[in-house]
N, C-alpha and C positions, 0 to 999 in steps of 0.2 A: 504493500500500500504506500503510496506516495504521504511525503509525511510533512509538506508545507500546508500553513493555515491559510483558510477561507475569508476574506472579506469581500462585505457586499458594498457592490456600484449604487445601491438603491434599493426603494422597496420592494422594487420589481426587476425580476431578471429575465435574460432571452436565455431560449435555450441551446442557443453556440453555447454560452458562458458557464450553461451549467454544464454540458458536457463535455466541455474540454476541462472540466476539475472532479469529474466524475472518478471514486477512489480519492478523494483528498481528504487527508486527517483531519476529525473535527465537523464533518460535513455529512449533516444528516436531511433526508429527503424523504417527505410525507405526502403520501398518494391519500388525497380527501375523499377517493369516490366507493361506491359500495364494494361489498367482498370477493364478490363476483367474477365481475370485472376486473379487478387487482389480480385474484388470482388466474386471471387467461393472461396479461400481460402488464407489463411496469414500469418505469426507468427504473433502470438496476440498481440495487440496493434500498431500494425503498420498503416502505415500513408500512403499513393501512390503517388510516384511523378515520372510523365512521364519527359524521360530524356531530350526531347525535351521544358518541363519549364525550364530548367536550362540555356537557350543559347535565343538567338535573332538576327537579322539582323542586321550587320555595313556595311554599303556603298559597299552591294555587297556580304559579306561575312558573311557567315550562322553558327550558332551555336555557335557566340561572347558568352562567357560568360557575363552573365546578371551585369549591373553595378552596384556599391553598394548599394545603393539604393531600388532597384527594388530587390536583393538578397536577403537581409536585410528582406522585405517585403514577399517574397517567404520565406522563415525560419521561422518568426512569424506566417506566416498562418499552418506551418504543426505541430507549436508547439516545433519548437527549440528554445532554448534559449543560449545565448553566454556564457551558464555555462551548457550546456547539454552535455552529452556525446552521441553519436551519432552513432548507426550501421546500414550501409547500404547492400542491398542485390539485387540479380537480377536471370536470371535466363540465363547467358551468361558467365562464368567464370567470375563474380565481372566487366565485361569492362563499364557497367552504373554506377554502384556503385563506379567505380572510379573515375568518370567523379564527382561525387558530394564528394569524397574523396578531389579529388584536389582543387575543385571551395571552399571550407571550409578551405582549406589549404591557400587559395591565399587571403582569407577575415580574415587571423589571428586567426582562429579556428582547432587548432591540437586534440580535444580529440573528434576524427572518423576513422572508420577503417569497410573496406569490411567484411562478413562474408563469410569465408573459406568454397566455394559450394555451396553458396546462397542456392536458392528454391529447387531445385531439391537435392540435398543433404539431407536439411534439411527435406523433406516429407520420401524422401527413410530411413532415418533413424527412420521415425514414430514418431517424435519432433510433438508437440503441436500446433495447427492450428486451426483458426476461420475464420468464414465470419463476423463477426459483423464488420461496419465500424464507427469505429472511430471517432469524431468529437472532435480535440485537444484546450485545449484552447490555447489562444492568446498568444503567450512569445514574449519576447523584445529581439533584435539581435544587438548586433554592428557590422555591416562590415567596419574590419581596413586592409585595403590592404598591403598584405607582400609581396613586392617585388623580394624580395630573392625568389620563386620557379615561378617565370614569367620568359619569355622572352620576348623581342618584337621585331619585323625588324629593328627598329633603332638602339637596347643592338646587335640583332645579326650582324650587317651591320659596325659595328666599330670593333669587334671583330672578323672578318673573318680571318681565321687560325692562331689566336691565339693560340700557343700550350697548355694554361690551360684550354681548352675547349673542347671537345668532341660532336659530333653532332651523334644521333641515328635519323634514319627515321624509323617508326616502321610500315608502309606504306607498301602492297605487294612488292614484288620483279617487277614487274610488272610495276607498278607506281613509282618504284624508277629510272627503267631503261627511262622512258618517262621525269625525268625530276628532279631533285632535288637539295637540297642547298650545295655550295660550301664545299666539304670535309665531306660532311658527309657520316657516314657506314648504311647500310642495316643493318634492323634487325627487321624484321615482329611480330605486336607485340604478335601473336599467338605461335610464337616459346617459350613465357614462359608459355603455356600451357599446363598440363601435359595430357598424352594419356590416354585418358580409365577412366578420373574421372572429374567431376567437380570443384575441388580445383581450387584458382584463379592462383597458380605457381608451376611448378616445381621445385624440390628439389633447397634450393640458390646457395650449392656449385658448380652445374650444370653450373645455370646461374651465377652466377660469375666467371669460366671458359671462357663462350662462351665470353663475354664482356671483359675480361680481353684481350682474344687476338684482341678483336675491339679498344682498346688501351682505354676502360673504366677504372679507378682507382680511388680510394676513397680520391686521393688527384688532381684529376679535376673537373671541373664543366660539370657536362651532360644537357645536350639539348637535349628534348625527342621532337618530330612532327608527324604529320600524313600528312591528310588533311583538318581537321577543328579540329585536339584536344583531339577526342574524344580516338582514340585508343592511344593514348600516354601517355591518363588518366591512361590506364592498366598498361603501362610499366614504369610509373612513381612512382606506389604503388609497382610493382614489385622490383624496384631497389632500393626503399625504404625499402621494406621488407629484404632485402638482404643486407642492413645496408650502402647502398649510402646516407651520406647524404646532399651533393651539388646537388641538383636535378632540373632542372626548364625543365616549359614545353611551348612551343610557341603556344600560343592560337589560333593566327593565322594562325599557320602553313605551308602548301605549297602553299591551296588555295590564301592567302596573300603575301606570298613571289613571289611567280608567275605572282604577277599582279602588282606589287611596282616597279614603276621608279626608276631607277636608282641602283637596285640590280641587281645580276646577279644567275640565278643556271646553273649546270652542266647538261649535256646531261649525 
């Protein structure tokens, strides 16, 4: 095994990059999609983690990400370590891959990053692929919770129109019109996908455009939601990529704001 370390260009990588460090020490690579599929085919050396280990039931509400502990303990089993560098993949424009971009993000683990067109990219370009599965050894995880890219109903419930704050629902148009949080803009979080390809965004200048006029600015704090997290993961890596970097996502999203005495959303 090649035994130089991994640094990431970004939070998102091609996959020349990843596979010309394919065998690099430290460099561990997480297939998001079901078991299935993983086990017919994979970038080599990769590991499976359905996106549904990542999350768990709180009093009601589905897809909590996992406490530290039990996080900590899911990372050691796939073979990360708190000195890994980490590329995730799926086979949905990067939206699972994100979900475990962020959940790494929020336990103090910055060196992870989607790969740009996950599976289906990668096979169409005829990139190197195995069925052998894997069995990682054991690595050691610290989960240190970073505050800074969370939100939660009681951060968002003191700071209700606040002007340094920005609130995106990245929730259909649909489900924003049935119900949402105080002042926040629509912005589905499929619209940072681009037409006709797999890549996980469209061009940034684009989307820096669109959010610009949603009064996003790289000197407020954005608040990304859905309804449990998961699509916010997308447009949290997107806005990241795009060089936002006040970024937090509300984990419990609408499903929890919805049901919380004493707050209020808008029709």
């Amino acid at each position: 095994m090649t035994k130089r370390s991994t640094s990431l260009p970004g939070i998102v990588v091609e996959p020349a990059w990843l596979e010309s460090r394919l065998g690099d020490a430290g460099l561990r690579i997480v297939d998001m999609r079901e078991a299935e599929p993983f086990r017919r085919a994979h970038v080599p050396s990769a590991v499976q983690l359905g996106l549904t280990r990542l999350g768990t039931n709180v009093g009601g509400l589905d897809n909590v990400l996992l406490p530290p502990d039990d996080f900590a303990a899911l990372m050691e089993e796939l073979g990360i370590s708190s000195e890994s560098t980490v590329i995730a993949y799926d086979d949905q424009w990067g939206l699972a891959a994100a979900r475990l971009v962020w959940a790494l993000h929020r336990y103090g683990h910055r060196t992870v990053a989607v790969l740009n067109g996950g599976w289906d990219r990668w096979q169409e370009e005829g990139r190197p692929r195995e069925d052998t599965l894997l069995v990682p050894e054991r690595a050691r995880f610290r989960a240190e919770p970073d505050d800074a890219v969370a939100a939660t109903t009681d951060w968002l419930a003191a700071r209700t129109g606040a002007d340094g704050i920005v609130l995106l629902d990245t929730r259909t148009p649909g489900e924003f019109e049935q119900g949402h949080l105080p002042r926040a803009k629509p912005w589905d979080w499929f619209n940072a996908v681009p037409a006709g390809a797999w890549n996980v965004a469209r061009e940034v200048g684009e989307l820096r455009s669109e959010w610009t006029e949603l009064g996003v600015s790289k000197d407020r704090e954005v608040v990304v939601y859905c309804r449990s997290g998961m699509r916010a993961a997308h447009t949290y890596v997107a806005l990241k990529l795009a060089g936002y970097d006040h970024v937090r996502l509300y984990d419990g999203s609408w499903q929890e704001w919805s049901m919380t005495e004493g707050v209020r959303g808008e029709p």
